[in-house]
Each structure stands twice: as C-alpha cells, then as structure tokens.
mmCIF file as Biopython writes it, N, C-alpha, C and O atoms, coordinates in Angstrom:
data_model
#
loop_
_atom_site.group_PDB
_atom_site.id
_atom_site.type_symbol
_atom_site.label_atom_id
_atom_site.label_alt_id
_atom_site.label_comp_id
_atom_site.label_asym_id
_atom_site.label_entity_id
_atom_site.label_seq_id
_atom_site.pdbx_PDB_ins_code
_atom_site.Cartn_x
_atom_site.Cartn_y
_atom_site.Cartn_z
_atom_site.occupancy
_atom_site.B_iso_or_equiv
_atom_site.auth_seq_id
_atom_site.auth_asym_id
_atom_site.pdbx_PDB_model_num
ATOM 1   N N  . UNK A ? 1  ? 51.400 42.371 18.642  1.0 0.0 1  A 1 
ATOM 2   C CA . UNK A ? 1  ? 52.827 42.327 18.378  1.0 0.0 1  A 1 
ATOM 3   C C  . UNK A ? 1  ? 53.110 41.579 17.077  1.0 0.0 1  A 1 
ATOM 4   O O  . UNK A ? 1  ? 54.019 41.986 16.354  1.0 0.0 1  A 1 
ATOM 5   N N  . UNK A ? 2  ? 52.430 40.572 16.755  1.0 0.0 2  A 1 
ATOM 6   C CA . UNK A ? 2  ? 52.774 39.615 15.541  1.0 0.0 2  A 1 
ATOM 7   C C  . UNK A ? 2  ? 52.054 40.547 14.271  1.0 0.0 2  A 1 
ATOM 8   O O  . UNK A ? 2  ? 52.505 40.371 13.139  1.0 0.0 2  A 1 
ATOM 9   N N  . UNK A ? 3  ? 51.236 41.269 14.417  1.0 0.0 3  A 1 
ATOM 10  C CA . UNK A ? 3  ? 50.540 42.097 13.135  1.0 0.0 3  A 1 
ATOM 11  C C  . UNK A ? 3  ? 51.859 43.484 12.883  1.0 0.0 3  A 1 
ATOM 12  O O  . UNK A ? 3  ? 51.921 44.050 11.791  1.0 0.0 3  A 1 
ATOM 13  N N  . UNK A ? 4  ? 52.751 43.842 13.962  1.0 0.0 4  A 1 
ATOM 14  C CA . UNK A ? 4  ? 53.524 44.666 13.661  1.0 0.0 4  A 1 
ATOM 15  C C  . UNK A ? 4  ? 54.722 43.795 13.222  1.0 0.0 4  A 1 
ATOM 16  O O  . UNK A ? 4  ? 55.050 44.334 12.165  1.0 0.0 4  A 1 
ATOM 17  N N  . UNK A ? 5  ? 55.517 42.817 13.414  1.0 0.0 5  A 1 
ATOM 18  C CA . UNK A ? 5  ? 56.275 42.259 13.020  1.0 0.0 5  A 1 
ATOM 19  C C  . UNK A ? 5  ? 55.916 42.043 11.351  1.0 0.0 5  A 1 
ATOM 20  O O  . UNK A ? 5  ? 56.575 42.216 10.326  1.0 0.0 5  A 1 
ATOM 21  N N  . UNK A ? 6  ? 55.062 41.755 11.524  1.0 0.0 6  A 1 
ATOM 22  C CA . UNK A ? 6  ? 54.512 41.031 9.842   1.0 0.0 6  A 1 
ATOM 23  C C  . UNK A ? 6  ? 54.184 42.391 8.648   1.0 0.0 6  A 1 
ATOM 24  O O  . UNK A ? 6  ? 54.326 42.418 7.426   1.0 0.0 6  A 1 
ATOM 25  N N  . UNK A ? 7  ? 53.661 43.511 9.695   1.0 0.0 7  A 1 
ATOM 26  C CA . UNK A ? 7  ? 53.905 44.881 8.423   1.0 0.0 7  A 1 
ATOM 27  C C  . UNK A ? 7  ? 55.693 44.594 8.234   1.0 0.0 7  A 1 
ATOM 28  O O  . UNK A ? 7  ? 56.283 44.164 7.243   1.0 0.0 7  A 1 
ATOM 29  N N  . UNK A ? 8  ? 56.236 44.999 9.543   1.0 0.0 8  A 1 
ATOM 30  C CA . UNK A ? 8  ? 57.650 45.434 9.611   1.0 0.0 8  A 1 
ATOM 31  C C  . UNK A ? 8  ? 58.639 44.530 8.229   1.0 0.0 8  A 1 
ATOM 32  O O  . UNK A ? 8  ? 59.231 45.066 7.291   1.0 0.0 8  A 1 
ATOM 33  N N  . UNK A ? 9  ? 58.505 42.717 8.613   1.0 0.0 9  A 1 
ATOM 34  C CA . UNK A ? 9  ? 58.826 42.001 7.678   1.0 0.0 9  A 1 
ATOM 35  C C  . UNK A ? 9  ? 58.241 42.279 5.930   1.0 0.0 9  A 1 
ATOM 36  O O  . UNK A ? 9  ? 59.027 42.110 4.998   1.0 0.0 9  A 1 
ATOM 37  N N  . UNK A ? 10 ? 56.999 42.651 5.726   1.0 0.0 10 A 1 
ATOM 38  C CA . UNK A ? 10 ? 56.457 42.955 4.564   1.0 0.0 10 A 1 
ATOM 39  C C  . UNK A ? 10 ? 57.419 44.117 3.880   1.0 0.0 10 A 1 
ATOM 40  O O  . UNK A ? 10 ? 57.883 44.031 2.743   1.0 0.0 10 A 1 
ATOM 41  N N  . UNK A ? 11 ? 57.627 45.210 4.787   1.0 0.0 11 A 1 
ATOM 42  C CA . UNK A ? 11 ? 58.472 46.613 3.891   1.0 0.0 11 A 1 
ATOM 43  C C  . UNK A ? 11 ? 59.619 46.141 3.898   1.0 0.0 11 A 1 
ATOM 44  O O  . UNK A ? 11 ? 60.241 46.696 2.991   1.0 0.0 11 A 1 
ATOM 45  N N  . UNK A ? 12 ? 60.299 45.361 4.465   1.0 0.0 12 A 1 
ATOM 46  C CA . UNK A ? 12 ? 61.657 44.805 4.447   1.0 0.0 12 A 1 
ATOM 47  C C  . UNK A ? 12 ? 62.041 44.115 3.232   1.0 0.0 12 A 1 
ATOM 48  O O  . UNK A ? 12 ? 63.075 44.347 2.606   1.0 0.0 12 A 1 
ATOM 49  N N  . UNK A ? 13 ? 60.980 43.077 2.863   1.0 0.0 13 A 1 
ATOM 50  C CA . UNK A ? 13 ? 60.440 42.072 1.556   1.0 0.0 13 A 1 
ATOM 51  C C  . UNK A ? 13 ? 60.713 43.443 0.258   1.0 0.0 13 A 1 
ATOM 52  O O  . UNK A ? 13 ? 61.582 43.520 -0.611  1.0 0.0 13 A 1 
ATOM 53  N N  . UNK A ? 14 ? 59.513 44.436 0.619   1.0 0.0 14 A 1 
ATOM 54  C CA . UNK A ? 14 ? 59.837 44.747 -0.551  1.0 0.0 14 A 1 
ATOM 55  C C  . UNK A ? 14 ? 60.346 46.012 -1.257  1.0 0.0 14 A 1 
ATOM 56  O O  . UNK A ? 14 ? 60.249 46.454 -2.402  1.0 0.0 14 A 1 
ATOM 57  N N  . UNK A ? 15 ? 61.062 46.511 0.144   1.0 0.0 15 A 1 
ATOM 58  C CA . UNK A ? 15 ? 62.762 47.216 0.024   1.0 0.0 15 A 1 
ATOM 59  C C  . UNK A ? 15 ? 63.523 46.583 -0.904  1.0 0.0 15 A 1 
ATOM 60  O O  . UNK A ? 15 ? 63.870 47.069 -1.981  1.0 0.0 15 A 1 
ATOM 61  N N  . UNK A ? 16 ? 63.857 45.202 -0.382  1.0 0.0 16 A 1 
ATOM 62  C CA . UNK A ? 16 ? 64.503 44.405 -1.108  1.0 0.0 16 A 1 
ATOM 63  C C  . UNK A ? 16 ? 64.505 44.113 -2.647  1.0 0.0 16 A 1 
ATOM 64  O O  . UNK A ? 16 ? 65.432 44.041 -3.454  1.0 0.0 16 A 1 
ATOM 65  N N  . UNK A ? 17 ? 63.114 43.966 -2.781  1.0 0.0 17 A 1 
ATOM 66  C CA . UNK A ? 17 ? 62.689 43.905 -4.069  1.0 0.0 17 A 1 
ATOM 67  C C  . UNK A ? 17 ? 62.531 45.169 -4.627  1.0 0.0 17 A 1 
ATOM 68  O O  . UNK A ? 17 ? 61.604 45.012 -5.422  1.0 0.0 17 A 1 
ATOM 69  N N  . UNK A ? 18 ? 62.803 46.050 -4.667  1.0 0.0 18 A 1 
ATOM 70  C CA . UNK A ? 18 ? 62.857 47.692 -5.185  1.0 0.0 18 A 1 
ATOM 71  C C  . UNK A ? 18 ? 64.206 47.765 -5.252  1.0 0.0 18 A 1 
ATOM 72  O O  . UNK A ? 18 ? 64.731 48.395 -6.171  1.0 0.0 18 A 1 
ATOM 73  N N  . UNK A ? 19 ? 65.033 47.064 -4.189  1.0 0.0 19 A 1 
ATOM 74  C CA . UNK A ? 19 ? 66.735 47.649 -5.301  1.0 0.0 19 A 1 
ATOM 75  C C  . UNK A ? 19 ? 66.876 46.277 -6.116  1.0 0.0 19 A 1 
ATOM 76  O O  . UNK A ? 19 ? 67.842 46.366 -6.873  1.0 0.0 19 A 1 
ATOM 77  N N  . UNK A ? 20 ? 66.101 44.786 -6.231  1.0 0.0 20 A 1 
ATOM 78  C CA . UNK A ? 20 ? 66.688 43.976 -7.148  1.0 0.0 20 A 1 
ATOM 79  C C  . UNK A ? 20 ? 66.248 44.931 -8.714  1.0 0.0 20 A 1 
ATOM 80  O O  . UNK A ? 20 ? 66.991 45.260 -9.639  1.0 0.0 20 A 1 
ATOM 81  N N  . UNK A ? 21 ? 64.849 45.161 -8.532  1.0 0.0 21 A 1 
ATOM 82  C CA . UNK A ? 21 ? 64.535 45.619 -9.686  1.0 0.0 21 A 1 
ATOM 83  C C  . UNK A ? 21 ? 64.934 46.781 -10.345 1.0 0.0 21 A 1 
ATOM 84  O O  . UNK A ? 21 ? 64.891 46.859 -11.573 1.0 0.0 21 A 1 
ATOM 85  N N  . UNK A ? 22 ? 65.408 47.898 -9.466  1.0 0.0 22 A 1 
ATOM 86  C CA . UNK A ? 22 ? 65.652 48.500 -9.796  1.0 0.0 22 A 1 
ATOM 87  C C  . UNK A ? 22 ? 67.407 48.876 -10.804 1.0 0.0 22 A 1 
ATOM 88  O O  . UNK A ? 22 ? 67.853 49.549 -11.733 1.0 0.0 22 A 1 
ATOM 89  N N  . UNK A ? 23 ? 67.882 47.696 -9.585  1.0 0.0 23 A 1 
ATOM 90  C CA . UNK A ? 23 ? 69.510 47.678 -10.668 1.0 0.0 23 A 1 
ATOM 91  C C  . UNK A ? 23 ? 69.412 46.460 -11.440 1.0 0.0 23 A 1 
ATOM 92  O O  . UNK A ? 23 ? 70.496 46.129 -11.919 1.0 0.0 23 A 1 
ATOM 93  N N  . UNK A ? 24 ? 68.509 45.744 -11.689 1.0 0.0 24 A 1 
ATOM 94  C CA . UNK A ? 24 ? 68.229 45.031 -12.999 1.0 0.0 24 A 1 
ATOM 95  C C  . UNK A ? 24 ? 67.639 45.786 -14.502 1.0 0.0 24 A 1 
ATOM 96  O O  . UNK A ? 24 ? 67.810 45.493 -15.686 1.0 0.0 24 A 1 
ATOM 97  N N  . UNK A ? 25 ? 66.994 46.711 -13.921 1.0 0.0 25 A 1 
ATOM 98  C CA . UNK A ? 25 ? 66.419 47.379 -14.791 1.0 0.0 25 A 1 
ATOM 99  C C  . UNK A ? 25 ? 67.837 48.803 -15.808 1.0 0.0 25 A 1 
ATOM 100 O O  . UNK A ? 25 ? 68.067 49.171 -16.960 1.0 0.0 25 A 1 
ATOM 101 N N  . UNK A ? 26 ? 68.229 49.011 -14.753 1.0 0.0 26 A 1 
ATOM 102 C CA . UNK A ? 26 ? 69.524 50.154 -15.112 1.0 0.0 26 A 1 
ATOM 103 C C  . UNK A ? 26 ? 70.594 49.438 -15.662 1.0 0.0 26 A 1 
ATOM 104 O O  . UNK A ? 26 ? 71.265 50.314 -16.207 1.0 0.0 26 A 1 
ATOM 105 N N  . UNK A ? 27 ? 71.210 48.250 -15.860 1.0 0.0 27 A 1 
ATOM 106 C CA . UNK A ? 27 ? 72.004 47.623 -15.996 1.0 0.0 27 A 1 
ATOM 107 C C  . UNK A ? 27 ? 71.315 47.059 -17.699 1.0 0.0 27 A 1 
ATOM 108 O O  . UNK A ? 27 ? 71.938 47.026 -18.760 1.0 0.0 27 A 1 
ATOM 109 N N  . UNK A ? 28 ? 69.645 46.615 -17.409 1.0 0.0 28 A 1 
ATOM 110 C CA . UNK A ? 28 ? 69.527 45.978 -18.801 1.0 0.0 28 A 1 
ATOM 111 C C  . UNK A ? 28 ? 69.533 47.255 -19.623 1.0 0.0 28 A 1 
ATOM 112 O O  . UNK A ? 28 ? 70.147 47.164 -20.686 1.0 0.0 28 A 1 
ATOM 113 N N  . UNK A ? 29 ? 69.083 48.196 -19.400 1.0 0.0 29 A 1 
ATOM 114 C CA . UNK A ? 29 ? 68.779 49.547 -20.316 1.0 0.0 29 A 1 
ATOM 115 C C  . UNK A ? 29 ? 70.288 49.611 -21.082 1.0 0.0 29 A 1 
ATOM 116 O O  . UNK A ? 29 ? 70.563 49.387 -22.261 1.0 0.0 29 A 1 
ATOM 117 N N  . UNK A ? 30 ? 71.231 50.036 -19.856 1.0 0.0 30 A 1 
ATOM 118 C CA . UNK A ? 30 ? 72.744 50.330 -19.943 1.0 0.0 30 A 1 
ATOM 119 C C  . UNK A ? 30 ? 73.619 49.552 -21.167 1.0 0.0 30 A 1 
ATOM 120 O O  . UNK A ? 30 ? 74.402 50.014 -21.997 1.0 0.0 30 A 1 
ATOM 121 N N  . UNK A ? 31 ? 73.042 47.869 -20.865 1.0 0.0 31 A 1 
ATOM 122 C CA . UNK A ? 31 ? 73.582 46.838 -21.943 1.0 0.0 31 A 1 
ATOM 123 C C  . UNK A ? 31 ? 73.068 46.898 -23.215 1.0 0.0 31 A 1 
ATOM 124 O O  . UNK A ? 31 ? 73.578 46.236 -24.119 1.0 0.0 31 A 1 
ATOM 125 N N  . UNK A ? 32 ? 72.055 47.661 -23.408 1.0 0.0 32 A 1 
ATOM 126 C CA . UNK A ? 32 ? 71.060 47.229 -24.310 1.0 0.0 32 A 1 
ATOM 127 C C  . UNK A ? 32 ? 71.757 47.908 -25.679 1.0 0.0 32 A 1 
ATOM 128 O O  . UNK A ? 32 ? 72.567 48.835 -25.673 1.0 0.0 32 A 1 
ATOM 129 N N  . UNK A ? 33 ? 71.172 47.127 -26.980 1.0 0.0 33 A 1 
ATOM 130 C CA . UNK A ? 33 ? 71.373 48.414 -27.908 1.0 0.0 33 A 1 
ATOM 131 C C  . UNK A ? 33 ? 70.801 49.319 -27.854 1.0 0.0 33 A 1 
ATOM 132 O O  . UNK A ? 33 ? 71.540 50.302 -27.823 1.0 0.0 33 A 1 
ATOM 133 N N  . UNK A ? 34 ? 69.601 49.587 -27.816 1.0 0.0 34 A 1 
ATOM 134 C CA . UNK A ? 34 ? 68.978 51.359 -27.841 1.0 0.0 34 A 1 
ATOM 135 C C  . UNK A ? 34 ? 69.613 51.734 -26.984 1.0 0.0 34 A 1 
ATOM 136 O O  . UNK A ? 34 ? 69.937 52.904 -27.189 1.0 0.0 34 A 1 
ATOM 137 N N  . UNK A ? 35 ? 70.201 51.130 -25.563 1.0 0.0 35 A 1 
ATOM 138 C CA . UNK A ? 35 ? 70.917 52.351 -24.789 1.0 0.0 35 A 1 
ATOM 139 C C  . UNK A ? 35 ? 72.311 52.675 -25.398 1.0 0.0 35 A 1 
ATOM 140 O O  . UNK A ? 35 ? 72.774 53.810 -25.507 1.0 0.0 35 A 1 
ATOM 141 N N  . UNK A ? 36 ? 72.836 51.669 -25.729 1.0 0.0 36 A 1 
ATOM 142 C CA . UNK A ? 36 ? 73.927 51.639 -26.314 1.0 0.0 36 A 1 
ATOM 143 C C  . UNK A ? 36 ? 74.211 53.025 -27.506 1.0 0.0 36 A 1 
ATOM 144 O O  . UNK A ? 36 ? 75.161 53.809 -27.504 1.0 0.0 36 A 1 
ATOM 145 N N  . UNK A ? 37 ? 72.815 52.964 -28.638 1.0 0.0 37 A 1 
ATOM 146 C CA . UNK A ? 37 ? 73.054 53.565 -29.818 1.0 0.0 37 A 1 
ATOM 147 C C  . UNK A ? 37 ? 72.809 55.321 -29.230 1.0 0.0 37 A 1 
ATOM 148 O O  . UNK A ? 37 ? 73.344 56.316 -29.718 1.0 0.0 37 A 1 
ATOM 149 N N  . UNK A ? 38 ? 71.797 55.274 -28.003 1.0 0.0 38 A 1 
ATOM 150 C CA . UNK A ? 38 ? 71.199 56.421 -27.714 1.0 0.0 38 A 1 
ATOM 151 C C  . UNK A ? 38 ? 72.519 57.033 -26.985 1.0 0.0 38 A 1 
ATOM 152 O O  . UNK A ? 38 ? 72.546 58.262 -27.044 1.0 0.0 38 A 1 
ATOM 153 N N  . UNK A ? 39 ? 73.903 56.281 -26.135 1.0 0.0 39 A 1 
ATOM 154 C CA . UNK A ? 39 ? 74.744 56.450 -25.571 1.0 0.0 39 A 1 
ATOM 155 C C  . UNK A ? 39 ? 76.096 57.003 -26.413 1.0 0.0 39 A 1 
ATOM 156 O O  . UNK A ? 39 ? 76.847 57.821 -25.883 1.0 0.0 39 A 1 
ATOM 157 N N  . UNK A ? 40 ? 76.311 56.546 -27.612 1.0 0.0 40 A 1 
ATOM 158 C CA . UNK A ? 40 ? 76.849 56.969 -28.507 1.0 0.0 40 A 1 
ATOM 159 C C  . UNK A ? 40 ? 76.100 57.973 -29.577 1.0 0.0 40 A 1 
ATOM 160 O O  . UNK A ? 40 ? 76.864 58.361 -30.461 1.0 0.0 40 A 1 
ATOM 161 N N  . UNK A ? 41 ? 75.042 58.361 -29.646 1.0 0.0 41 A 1 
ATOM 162 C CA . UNK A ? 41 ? 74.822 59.068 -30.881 1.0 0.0 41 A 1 
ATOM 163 C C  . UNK A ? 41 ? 74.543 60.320 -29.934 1.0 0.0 41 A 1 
ATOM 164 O O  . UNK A ? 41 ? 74.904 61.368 -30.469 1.0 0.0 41 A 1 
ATOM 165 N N  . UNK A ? 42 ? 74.087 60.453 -28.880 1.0 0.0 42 A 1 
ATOM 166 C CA . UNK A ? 42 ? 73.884 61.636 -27.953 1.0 0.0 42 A 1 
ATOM 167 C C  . UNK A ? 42 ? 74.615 62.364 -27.113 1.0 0.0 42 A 1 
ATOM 168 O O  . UNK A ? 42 ? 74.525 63.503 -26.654 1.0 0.0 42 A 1 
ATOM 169 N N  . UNK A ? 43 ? 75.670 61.097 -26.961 1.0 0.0 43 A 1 
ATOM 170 C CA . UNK A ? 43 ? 76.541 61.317 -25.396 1.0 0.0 43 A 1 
ATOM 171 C C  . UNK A ? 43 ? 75.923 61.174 -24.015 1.0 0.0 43 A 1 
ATOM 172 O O  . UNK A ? 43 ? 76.456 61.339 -22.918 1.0 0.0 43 A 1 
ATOM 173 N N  . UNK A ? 44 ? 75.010 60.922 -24.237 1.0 0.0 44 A 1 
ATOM 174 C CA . UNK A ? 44 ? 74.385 60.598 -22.890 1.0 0.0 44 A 1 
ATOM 175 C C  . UNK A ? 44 ? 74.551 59.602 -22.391 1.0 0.0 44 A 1 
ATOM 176 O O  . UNK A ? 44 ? 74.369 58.430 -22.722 1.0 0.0 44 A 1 
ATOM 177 N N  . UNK A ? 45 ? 75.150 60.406 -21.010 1.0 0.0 45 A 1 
ATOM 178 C CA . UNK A ? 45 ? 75.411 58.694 -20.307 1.0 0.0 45 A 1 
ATOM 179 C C  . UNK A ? 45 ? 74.878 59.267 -18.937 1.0 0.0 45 A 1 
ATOM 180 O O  . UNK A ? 45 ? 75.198 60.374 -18.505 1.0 0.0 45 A 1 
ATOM 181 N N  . UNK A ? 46 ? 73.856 58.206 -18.179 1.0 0.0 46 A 1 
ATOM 182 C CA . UNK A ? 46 ? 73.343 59.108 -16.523 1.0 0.0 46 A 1 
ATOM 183 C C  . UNK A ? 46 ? 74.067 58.073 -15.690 1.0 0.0 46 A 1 
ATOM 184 O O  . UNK A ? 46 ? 74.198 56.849 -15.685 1.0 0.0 46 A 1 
ATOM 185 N N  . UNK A ? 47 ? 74.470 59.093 -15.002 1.0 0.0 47 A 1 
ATOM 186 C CA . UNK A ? 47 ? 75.370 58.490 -13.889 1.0 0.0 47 A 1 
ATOM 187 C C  . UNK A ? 47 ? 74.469 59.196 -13.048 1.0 0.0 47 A 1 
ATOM 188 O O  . UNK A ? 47 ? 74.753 60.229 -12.443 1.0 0.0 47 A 1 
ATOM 189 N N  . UNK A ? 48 ? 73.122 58.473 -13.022 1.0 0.0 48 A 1 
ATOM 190 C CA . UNK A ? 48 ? 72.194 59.440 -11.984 1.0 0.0 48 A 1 
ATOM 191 C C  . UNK A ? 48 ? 72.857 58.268 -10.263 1.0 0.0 48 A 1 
ATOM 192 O O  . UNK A ? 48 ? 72.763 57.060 -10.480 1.0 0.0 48 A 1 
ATOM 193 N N  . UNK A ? 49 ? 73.188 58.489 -9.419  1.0 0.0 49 A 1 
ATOM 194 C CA . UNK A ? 49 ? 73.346 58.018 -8.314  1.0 0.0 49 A 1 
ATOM 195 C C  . UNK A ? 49 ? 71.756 57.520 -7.419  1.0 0.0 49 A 1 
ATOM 196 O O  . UNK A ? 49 ? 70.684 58.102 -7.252  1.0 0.0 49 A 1 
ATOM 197 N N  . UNK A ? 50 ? 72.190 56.422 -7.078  1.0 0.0 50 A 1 
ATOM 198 C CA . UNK A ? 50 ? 71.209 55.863 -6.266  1.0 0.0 50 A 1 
ATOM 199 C C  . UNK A ? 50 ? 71.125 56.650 -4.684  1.0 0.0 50 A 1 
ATOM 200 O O  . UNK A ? 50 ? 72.039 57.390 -4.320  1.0 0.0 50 A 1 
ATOM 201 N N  . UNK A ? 51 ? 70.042 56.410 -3.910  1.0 0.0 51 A 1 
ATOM 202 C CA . UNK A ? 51 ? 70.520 57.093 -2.862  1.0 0.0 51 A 1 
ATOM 203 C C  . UNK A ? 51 ? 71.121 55.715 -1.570  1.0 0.0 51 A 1 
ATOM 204 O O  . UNK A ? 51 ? 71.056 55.712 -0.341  1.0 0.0 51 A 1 
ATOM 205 N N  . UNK A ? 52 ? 71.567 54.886 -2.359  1.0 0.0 52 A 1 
ATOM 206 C CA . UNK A ? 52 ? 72.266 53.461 -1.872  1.0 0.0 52 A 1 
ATOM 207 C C  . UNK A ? 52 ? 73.505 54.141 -1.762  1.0 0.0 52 A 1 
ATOM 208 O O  . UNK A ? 52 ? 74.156 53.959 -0.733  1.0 0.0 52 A 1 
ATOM 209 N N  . UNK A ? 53 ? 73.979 54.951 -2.713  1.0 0.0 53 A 1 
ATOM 210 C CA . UNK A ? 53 ? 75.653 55.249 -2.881  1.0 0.0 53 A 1 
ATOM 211 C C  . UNK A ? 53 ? 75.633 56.351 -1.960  1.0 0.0 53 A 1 
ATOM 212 O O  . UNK A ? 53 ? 76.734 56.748 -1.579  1.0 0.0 53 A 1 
ATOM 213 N N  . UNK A ? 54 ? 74.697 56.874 -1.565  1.0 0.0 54 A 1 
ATOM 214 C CA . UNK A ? 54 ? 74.884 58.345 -0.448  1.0 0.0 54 A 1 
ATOM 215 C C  . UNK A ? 54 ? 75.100 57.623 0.574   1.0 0.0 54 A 1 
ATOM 216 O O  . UNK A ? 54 ? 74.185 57.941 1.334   1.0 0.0 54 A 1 
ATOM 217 N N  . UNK A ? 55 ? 75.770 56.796 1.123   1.0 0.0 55 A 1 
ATOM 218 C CA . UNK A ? 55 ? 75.508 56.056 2.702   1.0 0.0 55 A 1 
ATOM 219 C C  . UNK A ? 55 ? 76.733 56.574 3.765   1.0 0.0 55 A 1 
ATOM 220 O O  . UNK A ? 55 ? 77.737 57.147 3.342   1.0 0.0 55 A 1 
ATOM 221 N N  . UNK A ? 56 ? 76.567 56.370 4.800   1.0 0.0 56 A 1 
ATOM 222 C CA . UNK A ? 56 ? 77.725 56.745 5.881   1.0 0.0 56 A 1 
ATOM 223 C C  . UNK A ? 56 ? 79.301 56.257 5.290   1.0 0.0 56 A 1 
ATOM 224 O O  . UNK A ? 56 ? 80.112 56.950 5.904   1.0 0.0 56 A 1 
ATOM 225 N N  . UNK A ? 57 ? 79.741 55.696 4.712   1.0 0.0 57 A 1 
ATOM 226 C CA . UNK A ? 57 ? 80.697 54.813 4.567   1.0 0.0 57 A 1 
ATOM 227 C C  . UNK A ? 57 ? 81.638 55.338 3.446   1.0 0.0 57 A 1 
ATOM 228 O O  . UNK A ? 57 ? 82.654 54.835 2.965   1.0 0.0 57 A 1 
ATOM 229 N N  . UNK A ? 58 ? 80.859 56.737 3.122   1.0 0.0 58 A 1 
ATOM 230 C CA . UNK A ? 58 ? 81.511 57.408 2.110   1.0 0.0 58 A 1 
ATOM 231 C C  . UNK A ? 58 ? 81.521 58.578 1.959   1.0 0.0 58 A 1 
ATOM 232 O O  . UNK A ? 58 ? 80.783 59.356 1.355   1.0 0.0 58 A 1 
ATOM 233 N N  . UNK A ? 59 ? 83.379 58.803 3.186   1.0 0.0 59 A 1 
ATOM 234 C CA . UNK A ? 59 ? 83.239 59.837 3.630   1.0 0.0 59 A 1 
ATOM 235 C C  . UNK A ? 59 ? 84.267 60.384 2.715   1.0 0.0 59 A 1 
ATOM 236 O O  . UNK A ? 59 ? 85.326 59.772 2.577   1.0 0.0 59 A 1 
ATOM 237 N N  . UNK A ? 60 ? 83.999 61.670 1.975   1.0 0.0 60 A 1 
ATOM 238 C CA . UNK A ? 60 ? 85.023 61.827 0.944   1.0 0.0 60 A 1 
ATOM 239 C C  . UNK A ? 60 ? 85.227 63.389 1.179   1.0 0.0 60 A 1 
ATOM 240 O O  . UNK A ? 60 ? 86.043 64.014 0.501   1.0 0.0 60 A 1 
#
C-alpha cells in the first residue's frame, strides 16, 4: 500500500511541475523580445489552448 501511495504522490509532484513549467515557459517566450519582434513582424500570435482550459467549468 505505501509503494502505491508513493508512485501515486510522485505523478502528482510532477503534474504539478509540468504546468509550473510549462506556463513559465509560454509567458517568458510571450514577454520576450524575439517573441515580441517575431509577434509583430509575422502576426503570429498562438493562442494554442492548454488542455487546462478544456475543463468541465466551461460550459459555453
């Protein structure tokens, strides 16, 4: 029972740590100048959606 708790707690750990990094990472790109210059000289802007924003709670 304690070897399944301790996987269970481990993917939980690093769930967690997969969305810090991941919206740290989209946010520094976003701020950045190269995203900045690549955002204005291309028009590109990704509004790629997380699958965080697909959740029950957004029923539209």
């Amino acid at each position: 029972m304690g070897i399944i708790l301790s996987i269970f707690y481990g993917f939980v750990g690093l769930f967690i740590l997969y969305i810090v990094i991941e919206t740290s990472v989209r946010k520094g790109i976003n701020s950045s100048i190269i995203g900045q210059f690549i955002e204005k000289k291309y028009g590109i802007k990704e509004d790629k959606k997380s699958f965080l924003d697909d959740d029950l709670d957004n029923d539209k």
